[in-house]
N, C-alpha and C positions, 0 to 999 in steps of 0.2 A: 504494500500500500504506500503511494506518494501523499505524503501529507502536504509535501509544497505545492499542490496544486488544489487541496481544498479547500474554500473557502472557511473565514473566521466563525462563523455560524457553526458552522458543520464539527470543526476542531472545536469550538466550545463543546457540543455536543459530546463527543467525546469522553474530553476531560471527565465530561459527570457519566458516561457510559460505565469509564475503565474503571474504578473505585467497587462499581458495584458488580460487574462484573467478577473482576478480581476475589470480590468475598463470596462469592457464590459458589465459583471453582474450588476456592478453600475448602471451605465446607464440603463437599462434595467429593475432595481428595482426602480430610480425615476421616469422614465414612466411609471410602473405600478401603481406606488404611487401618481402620479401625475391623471392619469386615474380615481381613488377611488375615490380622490378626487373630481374632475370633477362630479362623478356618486354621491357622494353624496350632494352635494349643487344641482344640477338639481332633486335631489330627494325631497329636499325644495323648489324649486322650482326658485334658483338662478343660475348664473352663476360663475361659479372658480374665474375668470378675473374681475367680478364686487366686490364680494367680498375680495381680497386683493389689489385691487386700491383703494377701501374703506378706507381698514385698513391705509396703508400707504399714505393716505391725511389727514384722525385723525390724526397721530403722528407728521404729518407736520404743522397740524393747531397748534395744543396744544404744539409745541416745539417751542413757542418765546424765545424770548433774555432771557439769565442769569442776573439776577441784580448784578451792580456792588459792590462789596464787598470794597475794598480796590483802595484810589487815593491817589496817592503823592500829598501831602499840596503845595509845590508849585509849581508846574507842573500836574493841572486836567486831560491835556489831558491824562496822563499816569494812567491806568485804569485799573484792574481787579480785576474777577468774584472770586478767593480762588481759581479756578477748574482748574486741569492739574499745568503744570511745574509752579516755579513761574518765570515771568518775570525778566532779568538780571537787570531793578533798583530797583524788590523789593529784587534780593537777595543782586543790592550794599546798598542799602535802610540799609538792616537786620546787614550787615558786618561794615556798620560807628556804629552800635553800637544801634541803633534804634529799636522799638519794630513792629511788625504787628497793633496792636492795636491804633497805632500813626497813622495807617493811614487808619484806620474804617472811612466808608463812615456814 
């Protein structure tokens, strides 16, 4: 298809064709993909549905608590794991002057 030769109307057109087109395809390739899948676990002789409620109870089982890394000495309750932001008294913790390693569990 030459686009340089259809007029602005027409490419407007388009524009709002391809959007929705596009999502429809989508759709219509994860049902198929979905489907395969289907066809081949019944072809082991399982079900789709039994097998990734599976999966996603493993990760649930075996994702316990993170050990705690780092407590403020004198306030335990205040706790964390190293992982994500650090909390705003280990960053006033860091800024009085203090090291991370001062407050290794």
């Amino acid at each position: 298809m030459d686009l340089s030769v259809l007029p602005i109307s027409e490419l407007r057109d388009l524009l709002k064709q391809v959007p929705l087109e596009l999502e429809r395809r989508e759709v219509q390739e994860k049902v198929n993909i979905l489907n395969d899948f289907r066809a081949i676990a019944k072809s082991h002789g399982y079900v789709l549905e039994d097998i990734v409620s599976q999966e996603v109870k493993s990760k649930v089982v075996s994702g316990g608590k993170v050990k705690v890394k780092y407590r403020h000495p004198a306030h335990p309750e205040l706790q964390w794991t190293g992982r994500g932001r650090k909390p705003k008294w280990v960053e006033a913790w860091l800024a009085g002057g203090n090291t991370l390693d001062s407050l290794g569990v």
